[in-house]
mmCIF entry with sequence, helices, sheets and N, C-alpha, C, O atoms, coordinates in Angstrom:
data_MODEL
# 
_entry.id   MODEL 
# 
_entity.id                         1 
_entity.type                       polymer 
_entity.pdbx_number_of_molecules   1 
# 
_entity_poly.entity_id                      1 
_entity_poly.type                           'polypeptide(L)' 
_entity_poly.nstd_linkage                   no 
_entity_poly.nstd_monomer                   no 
_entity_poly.pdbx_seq_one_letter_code       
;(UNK)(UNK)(UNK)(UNK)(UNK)(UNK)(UNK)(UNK)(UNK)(UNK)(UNK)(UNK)(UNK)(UNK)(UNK)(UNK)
(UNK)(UNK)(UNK)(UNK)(UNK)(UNK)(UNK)(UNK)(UNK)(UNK)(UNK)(UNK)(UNK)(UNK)(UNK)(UNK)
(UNK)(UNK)(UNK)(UNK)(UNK)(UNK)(UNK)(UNK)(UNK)(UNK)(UNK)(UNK)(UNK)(UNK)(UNK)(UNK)
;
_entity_poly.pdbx_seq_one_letter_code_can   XXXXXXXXXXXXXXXXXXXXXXXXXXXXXXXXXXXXXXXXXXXXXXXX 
_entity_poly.pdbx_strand_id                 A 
# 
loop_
_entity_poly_seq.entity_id 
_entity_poly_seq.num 
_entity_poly_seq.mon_id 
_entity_poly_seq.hetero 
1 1  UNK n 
1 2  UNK n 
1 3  UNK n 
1 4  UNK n 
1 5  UNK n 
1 6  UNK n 
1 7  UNK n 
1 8  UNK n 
1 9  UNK n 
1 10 UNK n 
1 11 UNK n 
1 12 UNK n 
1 13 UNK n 
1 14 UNK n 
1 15 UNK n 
1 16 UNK n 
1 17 UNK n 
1 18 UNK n 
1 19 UNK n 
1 20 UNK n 
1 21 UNK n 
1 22 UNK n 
1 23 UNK n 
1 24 UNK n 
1 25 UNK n 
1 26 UNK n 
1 27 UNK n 
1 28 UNK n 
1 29 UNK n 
1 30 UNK n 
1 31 UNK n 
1 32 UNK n 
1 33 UNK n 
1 34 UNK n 
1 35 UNK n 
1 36 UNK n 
1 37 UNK n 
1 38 UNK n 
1 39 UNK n 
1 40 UNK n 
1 41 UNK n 
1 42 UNK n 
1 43 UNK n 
1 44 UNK n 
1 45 UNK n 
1 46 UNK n 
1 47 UNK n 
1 48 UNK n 
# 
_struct_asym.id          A 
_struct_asym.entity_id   1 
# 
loop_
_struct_conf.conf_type_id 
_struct_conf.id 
_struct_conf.pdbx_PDB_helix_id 
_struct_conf.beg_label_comp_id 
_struct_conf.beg_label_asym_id 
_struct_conf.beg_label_seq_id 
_struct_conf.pdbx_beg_PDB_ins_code 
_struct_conf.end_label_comp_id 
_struct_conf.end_label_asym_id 
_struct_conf.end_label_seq_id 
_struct_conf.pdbx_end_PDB_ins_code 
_struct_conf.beg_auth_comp_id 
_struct_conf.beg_auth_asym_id 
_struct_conf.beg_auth_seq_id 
_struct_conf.end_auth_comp_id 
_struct_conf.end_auth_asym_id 
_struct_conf.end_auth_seq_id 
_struct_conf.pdbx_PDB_helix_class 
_struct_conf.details 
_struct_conf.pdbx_PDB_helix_length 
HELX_P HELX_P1 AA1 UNK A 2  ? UNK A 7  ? UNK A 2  UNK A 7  1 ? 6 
HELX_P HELX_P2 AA2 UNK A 24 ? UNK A 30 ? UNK A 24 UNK A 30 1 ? 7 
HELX_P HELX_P3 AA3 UNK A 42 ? UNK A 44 ? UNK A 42 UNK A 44 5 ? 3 
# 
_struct_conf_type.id          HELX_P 
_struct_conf_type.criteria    ? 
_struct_conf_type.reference   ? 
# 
_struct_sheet.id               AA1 
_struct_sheet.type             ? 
_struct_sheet.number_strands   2 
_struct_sheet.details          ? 
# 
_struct_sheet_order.sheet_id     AA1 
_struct_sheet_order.range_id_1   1 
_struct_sheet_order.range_id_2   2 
_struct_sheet_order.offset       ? 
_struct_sheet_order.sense        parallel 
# 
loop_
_struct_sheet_range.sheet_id 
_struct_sheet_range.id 
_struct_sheet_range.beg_label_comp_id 
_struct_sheet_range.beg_label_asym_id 
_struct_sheet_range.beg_label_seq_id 
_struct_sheet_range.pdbx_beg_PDB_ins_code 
_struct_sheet_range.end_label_comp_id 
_struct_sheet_range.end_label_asym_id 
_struct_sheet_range.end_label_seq_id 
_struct_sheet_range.pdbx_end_PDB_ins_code 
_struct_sheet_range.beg_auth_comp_id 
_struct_sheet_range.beg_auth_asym_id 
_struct_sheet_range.beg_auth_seq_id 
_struct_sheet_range.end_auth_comp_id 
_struct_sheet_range.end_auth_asym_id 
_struct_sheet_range.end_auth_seq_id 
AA1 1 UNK A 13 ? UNK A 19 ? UNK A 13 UNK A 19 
AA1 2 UNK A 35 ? UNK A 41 ? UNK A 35 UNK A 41 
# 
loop_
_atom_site.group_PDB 
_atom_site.id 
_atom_site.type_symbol 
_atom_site.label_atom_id 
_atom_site.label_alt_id 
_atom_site.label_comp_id 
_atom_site.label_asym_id 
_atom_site.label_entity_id 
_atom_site.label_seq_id 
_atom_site.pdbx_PDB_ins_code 
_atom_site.Cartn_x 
_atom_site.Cartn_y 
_atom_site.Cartn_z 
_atom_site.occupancy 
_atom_site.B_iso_or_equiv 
_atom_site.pdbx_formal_charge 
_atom_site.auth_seq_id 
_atom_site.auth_comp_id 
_atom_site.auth_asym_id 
_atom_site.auth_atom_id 
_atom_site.pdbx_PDB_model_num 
ATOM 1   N N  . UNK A 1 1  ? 103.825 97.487  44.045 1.00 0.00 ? 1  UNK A N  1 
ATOM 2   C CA . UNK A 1 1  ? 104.493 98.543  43.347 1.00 0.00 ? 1  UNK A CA 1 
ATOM 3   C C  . UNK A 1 1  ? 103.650 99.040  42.186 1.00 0.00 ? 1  UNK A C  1 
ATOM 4   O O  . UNK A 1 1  ? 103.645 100.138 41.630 1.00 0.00 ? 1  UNK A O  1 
ATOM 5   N N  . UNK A 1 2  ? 102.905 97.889  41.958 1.00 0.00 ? 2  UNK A N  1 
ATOM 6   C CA . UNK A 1 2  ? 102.293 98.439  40.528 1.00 0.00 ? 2  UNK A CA 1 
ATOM 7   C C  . UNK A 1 2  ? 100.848 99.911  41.106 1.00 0.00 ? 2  UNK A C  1 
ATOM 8   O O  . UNK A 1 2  ? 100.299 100.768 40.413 1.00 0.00 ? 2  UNK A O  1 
ATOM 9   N N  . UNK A 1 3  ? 100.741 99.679  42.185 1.00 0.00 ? 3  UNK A N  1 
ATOM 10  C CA . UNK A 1 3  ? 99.858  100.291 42.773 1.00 0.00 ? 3  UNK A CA 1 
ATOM 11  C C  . UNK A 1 3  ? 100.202 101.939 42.866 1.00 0.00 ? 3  UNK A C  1 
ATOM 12  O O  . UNK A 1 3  ? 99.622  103.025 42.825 1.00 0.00 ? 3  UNK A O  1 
ATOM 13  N N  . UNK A 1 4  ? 101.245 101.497 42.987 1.00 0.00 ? 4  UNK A N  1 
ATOM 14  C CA . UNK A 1 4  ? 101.972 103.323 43.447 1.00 0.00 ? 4  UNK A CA 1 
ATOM 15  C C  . UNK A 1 4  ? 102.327 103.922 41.998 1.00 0.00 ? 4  UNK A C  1 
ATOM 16  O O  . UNK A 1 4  ? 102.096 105.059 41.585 1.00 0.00 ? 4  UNK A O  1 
ATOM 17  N N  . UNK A 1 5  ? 102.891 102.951 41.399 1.00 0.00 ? 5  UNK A N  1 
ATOM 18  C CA . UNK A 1 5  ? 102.999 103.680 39.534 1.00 0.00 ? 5  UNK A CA 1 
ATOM 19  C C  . UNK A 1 5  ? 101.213 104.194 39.326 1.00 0.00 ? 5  UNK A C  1 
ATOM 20  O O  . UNK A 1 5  ? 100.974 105.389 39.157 1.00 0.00 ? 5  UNK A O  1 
ATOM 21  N N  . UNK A 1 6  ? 100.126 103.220 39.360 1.00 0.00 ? 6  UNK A N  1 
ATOM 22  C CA . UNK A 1 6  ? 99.613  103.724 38.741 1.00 0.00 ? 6  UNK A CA 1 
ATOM 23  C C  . UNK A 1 6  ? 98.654  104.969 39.254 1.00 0.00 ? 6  UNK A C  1 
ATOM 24  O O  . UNK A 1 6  ? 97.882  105.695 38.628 1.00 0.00 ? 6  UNK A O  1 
ATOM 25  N N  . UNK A 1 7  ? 99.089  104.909 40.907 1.00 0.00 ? 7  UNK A N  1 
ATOM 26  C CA . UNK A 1 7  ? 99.144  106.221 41.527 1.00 0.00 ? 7  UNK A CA 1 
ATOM 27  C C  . UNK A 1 7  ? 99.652  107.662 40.651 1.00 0.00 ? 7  UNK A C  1 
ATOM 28  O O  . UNK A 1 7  ? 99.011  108.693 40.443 1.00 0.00 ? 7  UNK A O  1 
ATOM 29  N N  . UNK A 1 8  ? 100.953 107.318 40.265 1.00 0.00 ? 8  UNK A N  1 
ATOM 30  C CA . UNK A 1 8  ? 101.343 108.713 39.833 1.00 0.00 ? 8  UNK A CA 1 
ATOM 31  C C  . UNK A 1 8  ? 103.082 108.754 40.214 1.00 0.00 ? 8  UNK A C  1 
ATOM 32  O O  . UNK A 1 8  ? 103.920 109.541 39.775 1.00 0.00 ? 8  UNK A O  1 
ATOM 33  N N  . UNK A 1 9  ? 103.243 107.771 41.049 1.00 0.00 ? 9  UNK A N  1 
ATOM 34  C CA . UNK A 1 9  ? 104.545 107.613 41.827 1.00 0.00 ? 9  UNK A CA 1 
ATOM 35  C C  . UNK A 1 9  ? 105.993 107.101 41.091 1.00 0.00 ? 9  UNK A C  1 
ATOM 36  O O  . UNK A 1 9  ? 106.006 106.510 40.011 1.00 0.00 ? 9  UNK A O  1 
ATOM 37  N N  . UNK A 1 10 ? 106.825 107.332 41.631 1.00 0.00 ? 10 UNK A N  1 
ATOM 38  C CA . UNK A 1 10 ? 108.310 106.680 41.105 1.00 0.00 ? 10 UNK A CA 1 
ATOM 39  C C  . UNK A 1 10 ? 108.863 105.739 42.563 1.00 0.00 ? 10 UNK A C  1 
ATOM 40  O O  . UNK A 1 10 ? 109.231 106.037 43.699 1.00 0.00 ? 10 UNK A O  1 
ATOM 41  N N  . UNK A 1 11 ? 108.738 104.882 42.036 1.00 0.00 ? 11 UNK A N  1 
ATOM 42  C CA . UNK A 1 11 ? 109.591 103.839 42.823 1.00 0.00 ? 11 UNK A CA 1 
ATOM 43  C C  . UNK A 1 11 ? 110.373 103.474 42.331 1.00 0.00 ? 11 UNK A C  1 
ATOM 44  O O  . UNK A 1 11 ? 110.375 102.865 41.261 1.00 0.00 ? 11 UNK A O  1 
ATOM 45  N N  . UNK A 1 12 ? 111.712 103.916 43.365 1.00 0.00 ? 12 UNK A N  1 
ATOM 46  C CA . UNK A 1 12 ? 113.296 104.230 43.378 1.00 0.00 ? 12 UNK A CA 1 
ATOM 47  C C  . UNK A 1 12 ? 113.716 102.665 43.568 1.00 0.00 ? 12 UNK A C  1 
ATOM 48  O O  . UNK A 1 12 ? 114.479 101.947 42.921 1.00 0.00 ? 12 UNK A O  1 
ATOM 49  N N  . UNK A 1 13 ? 112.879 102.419 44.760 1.00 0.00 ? 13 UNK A N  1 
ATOM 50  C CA . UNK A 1 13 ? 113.928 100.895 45.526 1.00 0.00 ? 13 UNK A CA 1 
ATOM 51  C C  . UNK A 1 13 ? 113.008 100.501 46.429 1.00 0.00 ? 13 UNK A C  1 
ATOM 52  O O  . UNK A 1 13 ? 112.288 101.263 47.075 1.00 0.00 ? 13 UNK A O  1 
ATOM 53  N N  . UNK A 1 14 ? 113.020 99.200  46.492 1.00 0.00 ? 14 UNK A N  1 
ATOM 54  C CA . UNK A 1 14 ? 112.156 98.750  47.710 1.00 0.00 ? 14 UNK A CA 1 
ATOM 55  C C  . UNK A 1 14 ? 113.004 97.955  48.948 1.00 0.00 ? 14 UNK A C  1 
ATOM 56  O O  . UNK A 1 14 ? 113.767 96.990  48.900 1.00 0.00 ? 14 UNK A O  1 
ATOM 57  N N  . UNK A 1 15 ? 112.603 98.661  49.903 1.00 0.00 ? 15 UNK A N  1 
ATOM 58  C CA . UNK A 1 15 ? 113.351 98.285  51.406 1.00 0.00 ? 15 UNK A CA 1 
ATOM 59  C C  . UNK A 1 15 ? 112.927 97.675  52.437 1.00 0.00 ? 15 UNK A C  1 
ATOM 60  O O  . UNK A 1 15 ? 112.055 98.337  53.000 1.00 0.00 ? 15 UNK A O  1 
ATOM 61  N N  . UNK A 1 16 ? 113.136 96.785  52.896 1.00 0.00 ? 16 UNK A N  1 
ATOM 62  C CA . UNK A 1 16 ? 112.937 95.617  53.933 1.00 0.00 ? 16 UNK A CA 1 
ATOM 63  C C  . UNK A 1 16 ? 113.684 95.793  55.356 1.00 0.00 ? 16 UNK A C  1 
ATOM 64  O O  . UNK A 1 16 ? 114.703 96.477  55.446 1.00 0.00 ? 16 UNK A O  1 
ATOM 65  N N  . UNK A 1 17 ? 113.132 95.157  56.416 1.00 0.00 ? 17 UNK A N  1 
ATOM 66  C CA . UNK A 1 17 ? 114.678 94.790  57.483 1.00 0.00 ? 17 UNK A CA 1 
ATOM 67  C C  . UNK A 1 17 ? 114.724 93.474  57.010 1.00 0.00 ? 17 UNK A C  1 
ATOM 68  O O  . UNK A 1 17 ? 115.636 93.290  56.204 1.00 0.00 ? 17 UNK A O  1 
ATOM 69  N N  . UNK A 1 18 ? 114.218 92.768  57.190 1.00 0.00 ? 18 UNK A N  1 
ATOM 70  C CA . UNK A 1 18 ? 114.796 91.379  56.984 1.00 0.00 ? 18 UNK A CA 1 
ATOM 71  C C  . UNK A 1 18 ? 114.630 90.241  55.700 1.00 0.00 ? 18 UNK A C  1 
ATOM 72  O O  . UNK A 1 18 ? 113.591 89.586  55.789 1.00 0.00 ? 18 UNK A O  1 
ATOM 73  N N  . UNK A 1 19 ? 115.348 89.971  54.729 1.00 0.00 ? 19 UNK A N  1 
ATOM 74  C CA . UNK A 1 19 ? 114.723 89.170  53.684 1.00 0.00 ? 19 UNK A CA 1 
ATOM 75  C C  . UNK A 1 19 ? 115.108 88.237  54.157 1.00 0.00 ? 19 UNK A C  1 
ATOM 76  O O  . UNK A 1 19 ? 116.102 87.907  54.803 1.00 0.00 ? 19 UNK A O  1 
ATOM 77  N N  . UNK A 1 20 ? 113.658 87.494  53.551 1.00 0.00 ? 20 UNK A N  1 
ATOM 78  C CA . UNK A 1 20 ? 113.510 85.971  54.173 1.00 0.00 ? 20 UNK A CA 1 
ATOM 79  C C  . UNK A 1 20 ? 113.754 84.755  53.198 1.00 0.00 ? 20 UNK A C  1 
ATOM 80  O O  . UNK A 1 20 ? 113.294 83.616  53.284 1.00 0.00 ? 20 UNK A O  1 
ATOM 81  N N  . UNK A 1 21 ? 114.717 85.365  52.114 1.00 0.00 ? 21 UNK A N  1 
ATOM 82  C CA . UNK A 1 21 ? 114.793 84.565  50.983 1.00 0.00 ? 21 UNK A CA 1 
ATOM 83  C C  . UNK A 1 21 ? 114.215 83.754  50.324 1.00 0.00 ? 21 UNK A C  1 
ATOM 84  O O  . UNK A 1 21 ? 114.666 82.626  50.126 1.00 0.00 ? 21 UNK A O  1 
ATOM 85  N N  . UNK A 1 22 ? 112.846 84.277  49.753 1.00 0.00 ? 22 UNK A N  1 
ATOM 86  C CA . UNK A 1 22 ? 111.408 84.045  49.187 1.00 0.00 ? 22 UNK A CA 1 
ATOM 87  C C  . UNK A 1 22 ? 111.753 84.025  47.792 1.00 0.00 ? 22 UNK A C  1 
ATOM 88  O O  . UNK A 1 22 ? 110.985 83.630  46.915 1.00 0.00 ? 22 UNK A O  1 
ATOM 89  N N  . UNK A 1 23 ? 113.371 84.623  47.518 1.00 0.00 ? 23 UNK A N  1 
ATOM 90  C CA . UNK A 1 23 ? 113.137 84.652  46.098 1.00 0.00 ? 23 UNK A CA 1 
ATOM 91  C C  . UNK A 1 23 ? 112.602 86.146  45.378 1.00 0.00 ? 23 UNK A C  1 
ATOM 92  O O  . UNK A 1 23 ? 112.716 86.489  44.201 1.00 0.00 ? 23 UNK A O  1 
ATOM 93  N N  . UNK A 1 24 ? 111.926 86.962  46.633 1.00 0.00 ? 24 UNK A N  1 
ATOM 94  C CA . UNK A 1 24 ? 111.399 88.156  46.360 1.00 0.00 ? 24 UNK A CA 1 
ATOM 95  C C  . UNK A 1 24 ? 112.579 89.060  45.730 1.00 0.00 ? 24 UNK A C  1 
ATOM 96  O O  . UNK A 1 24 ? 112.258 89.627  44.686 1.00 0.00 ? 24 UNK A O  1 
ATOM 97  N N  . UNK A 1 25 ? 113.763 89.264  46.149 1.00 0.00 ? 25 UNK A N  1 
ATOM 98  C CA . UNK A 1 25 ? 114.576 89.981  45.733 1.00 0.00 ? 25 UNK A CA 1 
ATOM 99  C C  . UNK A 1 25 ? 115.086 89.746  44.687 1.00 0.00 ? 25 UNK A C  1 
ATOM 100 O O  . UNK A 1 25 ? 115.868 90.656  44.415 1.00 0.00 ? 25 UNK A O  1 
ATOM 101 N N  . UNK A 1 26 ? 115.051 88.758  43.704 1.00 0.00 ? 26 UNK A N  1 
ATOM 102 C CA . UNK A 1 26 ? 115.343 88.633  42.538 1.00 0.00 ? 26 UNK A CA 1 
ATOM 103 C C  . UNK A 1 26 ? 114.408 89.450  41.451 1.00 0.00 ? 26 UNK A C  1 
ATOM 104 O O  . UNK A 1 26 ? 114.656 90.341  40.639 1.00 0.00 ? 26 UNK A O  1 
ATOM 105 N N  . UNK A 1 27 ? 112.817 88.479  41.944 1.00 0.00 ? 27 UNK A N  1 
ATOM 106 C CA . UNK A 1 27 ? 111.488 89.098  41.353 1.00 0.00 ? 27 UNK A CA 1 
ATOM 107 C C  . UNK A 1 27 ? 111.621 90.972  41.352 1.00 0.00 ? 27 UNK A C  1 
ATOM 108 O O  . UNK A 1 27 ? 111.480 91.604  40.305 1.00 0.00 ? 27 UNK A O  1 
ATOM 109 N N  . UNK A 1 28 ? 111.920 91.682  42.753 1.00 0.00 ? 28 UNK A N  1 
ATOM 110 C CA . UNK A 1 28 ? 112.195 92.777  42.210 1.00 0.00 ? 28 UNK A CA 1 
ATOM 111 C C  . UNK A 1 28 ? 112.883 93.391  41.797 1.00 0.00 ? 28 UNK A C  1 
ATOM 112 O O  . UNK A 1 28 ? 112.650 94.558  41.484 1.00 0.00 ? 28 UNK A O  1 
ATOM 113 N N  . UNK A 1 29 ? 114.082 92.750  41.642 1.00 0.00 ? 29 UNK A N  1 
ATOM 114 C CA . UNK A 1 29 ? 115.280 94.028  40.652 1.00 0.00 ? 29 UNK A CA 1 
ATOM 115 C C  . UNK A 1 29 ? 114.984 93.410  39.382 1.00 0.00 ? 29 UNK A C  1 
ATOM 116 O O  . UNK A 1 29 ? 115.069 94.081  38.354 1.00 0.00 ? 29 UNK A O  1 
ATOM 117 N N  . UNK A 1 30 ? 114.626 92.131  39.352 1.00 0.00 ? 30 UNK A N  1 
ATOM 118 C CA . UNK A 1 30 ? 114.307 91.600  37.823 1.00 0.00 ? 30 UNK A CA 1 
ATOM 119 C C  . UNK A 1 30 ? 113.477 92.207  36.890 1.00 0.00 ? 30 UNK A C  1 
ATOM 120 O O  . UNK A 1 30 ? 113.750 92.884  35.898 1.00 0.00 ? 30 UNK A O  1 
ATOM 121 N N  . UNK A 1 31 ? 112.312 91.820  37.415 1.00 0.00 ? 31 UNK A N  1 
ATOM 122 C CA . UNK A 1 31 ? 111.157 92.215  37.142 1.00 0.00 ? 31 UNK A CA 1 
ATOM 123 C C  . UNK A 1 31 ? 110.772 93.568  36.782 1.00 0.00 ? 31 UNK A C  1 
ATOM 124 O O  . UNK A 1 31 ? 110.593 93.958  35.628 1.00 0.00 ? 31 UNK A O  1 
ATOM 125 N N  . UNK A 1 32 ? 110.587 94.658  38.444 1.00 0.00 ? 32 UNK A N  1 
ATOM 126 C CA . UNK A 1 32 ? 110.606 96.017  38.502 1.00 0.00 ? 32 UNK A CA 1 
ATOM 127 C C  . UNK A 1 32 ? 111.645 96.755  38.200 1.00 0.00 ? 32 UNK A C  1 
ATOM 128 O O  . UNK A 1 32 ? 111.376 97.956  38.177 1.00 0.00 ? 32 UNK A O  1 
ATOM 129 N N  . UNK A 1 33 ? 112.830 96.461  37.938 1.00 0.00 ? 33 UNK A N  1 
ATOM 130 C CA . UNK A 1 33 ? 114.006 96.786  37.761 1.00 0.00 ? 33 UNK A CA 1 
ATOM 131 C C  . UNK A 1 33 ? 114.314 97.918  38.955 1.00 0.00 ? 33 UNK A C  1 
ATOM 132 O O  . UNK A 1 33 ? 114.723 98.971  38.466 1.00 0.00 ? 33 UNK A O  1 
ATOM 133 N N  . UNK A 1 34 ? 114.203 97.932  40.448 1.00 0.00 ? 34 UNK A N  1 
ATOM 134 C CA . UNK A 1 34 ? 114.599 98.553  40.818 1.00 0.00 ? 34 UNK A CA 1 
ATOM 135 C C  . UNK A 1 34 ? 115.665 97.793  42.146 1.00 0.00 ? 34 UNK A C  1 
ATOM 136 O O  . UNK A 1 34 ? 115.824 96.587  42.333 1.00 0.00 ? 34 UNK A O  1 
ATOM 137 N N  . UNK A 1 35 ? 115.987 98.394  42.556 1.00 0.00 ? 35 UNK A N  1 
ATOM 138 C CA . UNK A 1 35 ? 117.030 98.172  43.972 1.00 0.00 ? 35 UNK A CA 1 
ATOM 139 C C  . UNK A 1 35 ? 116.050 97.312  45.084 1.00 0.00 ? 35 UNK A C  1 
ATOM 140 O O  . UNK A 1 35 ? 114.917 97.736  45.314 1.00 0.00 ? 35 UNK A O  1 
ATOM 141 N N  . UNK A 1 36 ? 116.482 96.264  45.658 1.00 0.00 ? 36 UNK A N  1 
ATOM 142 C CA . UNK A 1 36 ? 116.210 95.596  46.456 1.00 0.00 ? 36 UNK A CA 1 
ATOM 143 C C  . UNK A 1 36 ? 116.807 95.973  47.935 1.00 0.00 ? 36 UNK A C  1 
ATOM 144 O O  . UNK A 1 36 ? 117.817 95.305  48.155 1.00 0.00 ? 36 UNK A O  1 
ATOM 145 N N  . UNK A 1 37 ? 116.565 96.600  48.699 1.00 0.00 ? 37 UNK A N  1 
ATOM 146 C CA . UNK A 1 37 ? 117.725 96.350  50.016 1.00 0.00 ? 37 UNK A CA 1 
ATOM 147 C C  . UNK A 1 37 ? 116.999 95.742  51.129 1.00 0.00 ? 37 UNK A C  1 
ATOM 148 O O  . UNK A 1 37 ? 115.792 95.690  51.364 1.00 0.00 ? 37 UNK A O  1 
ATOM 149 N N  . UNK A 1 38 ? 117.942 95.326  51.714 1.00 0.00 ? 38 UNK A N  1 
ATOM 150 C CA . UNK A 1 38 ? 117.472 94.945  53.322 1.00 0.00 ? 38 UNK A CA 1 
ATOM 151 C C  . UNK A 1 38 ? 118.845 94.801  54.427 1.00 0.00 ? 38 UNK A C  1 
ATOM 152 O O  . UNK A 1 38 ? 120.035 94.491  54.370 1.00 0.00 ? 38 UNK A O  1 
ATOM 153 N N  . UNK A 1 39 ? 117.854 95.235  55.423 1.00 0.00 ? 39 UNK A N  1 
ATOM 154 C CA . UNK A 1 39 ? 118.871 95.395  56.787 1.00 0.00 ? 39 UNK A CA 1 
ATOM 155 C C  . UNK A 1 39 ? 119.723 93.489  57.263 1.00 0.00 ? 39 UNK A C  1 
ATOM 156 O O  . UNK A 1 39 ? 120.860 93.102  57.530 1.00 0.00 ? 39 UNK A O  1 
ATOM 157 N N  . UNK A 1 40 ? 118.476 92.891  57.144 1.00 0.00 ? 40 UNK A N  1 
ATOM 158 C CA . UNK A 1 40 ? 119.412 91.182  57.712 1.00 0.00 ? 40 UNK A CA 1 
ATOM 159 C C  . UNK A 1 40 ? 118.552 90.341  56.811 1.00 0.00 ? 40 UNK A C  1 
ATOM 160 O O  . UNK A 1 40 ? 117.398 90.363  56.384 1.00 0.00 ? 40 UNK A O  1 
ATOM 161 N N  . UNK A 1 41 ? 119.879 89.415  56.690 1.00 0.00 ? 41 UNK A N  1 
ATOM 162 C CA . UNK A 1 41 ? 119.470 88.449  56.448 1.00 0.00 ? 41 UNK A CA 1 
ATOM 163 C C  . UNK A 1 41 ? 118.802 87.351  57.079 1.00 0.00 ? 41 UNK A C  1 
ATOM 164 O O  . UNK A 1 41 ? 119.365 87.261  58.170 1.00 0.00 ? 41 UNK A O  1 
ATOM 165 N N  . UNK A 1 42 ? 117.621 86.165  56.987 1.00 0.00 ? 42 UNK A N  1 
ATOM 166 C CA . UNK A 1 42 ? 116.862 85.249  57.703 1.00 0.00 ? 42 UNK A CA 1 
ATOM 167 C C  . UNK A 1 42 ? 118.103 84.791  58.549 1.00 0.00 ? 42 UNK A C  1 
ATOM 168 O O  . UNK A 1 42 ? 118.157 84.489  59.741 1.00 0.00 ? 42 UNK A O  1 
ATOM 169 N N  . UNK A 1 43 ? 119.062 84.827  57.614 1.00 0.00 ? 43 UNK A N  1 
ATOM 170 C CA . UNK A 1 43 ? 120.062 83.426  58.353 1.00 0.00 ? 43 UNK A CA 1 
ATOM 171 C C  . UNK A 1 43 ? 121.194 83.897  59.439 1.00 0.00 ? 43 UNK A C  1 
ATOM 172 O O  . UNK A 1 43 ? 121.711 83.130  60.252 1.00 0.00 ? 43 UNK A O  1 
ATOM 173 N N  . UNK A 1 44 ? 121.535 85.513  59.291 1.00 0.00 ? 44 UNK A N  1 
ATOM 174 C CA . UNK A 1 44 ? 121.663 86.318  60.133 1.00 0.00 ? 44 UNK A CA 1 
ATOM 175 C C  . UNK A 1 44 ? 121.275 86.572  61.683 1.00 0.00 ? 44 UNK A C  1 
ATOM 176 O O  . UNK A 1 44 ? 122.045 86.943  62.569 1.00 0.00 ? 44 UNK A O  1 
ATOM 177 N N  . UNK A 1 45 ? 120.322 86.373  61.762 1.00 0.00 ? 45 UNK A N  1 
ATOM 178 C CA . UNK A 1 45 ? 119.094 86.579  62.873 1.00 0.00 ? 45 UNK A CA 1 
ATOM 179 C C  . UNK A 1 45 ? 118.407 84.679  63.274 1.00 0.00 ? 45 UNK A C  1 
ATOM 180 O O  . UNK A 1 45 ? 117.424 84.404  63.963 1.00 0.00 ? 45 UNK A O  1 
ATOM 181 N N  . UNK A 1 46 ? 119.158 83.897  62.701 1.00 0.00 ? 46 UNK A N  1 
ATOM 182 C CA . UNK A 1 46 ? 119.028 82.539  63.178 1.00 0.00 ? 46 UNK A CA 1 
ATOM 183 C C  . UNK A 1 46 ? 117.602 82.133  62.879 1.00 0.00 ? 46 UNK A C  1 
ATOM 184 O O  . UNK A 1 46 ? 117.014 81.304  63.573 1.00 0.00 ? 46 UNK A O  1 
ATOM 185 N N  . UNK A 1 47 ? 116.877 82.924  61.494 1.00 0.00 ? 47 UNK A N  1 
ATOM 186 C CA . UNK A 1 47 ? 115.691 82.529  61.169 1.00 0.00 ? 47 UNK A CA 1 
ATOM 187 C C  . UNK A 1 47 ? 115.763 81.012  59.965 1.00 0.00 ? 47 UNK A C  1 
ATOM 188 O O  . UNK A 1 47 ? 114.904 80.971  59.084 1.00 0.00 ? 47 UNK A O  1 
ATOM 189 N N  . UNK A 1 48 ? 116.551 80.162  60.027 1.00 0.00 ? 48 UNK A N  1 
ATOM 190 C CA . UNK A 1 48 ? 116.549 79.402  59.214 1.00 0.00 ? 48 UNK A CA 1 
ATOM 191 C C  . UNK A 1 48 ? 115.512 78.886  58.720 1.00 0.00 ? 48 UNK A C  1 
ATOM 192 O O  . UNK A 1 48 ? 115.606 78.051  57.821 1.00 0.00 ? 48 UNK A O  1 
# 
């Protein structure tokens, strides 16, 4: 993300299909303060 700011860009939200519960989705609404989404969850799709 930091790549596209210092592009010139606005990043709204960052979107996934599947979070794999890395913890990533905290890091980015935390962090970047923006919207996290995703289509499934790991545990959804029997990725335990």
């Amino acid at each position: 993300m930091e790549a596209v700011r210092e592009a010139g860009a606005e990043v709204v939200a960052v979107a996934t299909i599947v979070d794999q519960a890395t913890g990533a989705a905290e890091k980015i609404k935390d962090g970047a303060g923006v919207p996290y989404l995703f289509a499934f969850g790991k545990d959804e799709l029997g990725l335990d």
